[in-house]
N, C-alpha and C positions, 0 to 999 in steps of 0.2 A: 542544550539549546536546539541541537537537531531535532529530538524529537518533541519539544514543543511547538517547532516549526509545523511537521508534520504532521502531530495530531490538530492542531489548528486548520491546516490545508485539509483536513479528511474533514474535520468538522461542517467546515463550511461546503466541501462537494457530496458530502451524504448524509446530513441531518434533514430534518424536515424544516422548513420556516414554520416558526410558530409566534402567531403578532396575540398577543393582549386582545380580547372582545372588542374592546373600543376601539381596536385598530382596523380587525376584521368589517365592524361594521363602516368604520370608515372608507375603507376602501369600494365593500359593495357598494356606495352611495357614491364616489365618485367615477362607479363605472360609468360610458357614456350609453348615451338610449342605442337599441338595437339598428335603427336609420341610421347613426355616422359613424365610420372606423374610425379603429380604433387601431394605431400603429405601434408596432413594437419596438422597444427604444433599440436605438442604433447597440447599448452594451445590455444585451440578454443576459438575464442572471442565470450562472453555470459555473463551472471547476474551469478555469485560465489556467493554463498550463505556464509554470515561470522559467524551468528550466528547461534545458532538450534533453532528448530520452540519455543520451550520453551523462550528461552530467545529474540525472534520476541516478542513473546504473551506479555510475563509480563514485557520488557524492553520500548515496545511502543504500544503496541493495548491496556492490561489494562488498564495505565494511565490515555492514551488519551480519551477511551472509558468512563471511570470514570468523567470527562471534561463536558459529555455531560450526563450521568448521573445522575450528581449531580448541575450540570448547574441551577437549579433555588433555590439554598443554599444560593446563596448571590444574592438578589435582586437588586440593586443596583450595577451598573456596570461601572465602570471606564473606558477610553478608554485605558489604557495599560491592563484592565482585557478583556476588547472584542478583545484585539488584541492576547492576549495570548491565546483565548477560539479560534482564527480563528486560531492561529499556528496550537494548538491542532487538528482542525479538519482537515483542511490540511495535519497534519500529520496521523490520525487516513485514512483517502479518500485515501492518496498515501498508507498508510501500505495496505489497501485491494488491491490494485494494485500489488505492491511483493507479496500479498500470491497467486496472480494467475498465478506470472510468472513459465516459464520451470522448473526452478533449488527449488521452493518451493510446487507447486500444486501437490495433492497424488493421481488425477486422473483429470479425462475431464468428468465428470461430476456432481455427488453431490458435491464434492470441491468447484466446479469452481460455480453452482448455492448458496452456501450459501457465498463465498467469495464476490460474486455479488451481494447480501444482505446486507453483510456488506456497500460492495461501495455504493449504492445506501443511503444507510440510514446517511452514513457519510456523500456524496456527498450534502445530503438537510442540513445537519447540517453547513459543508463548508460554503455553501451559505447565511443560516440563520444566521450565526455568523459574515458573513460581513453585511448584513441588516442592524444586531442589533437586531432580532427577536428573543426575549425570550420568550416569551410564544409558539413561534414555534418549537423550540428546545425544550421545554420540553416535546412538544407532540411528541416527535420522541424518547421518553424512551422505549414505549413498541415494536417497530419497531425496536431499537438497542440491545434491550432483546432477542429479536425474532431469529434475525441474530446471535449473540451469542450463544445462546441455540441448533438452529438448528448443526451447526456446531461440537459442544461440541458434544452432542448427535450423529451425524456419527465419528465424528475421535477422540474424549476423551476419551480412556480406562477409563472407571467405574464412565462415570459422569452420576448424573440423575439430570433432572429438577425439578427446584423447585417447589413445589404445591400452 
């Protein structure tokens, strides 16, 4: 259910609109003449943010992140356990995605550089989870630690790294 949430919320904040011809030309044709404004509606179409970054974090990044984590606990992997471990990253790959859109990101650039760390360290997890690469996913612990930590440390009031 999460990640049908989620990939639905990615949907709608980074697809392209795409209307039917007939739609397209309708619309040209109720644009108004270049003499009157034309005002933009009070609800701007864009990505609504539903929950706070708090409960993003601990409702789907911890989890999922825990997934990959903890990924070499059970050796022995069933295919409804490798398919649940691809949901998981799938869903952890799209969560860095929302954290870089407009209505979530707290700047254009340390944000957007450690959110990219995230994506990237999920993105081989993603991959590795359709393989079936366990021993590749475990090596991407201290790279999913990395991206975590870094993060924590610019935007987490009063966290410190572990030693």
């Amino acid at each position: 259910m999460r990640l049908l949430i989620l990939l639905a919320a990615a949907a709608v904040m980074f697809a392209p609109e795409v209307l039917p011809q007939s739609a397209t030309q309708s619309a040209q044709q109720a644009t108004p003449p270049a003499n009157q404004s034309a005002q933009a509606p009070a609800d701007a179409v864009g990505p609504k943010s539903v929950g706070t970054m708090s409960e993003l974090m601990l409702d789907m990044v911890f989890p999922t992140s825990n997934e990959l984590f903890y990924v070499g606990r059970e050796e022995q992997k069933s295919q409804k356990d490798w398919n649940d471990l691809r949901n998981n990253m799938l869903m952890l790959n799209e969560a860095a995605n929302v954290l870089m859109g407009e209505n979530r990101a707290k700047d254009k650039d340390q944000w957007m550089k450690d959110a990219m760390l995230l994506w990237s360290v999920s993105n081989k997890a993603f991959k590795m989870s359709k393989a079936k690469d366990l021993e590749g996913m475990k090596a991407l612990n201290d790279e999913l630690y990395e991206a975590c930590q870094s993060c924590h440390v610019h935007y987490r009031p009063g966290y410190k790294r572990r030693l």
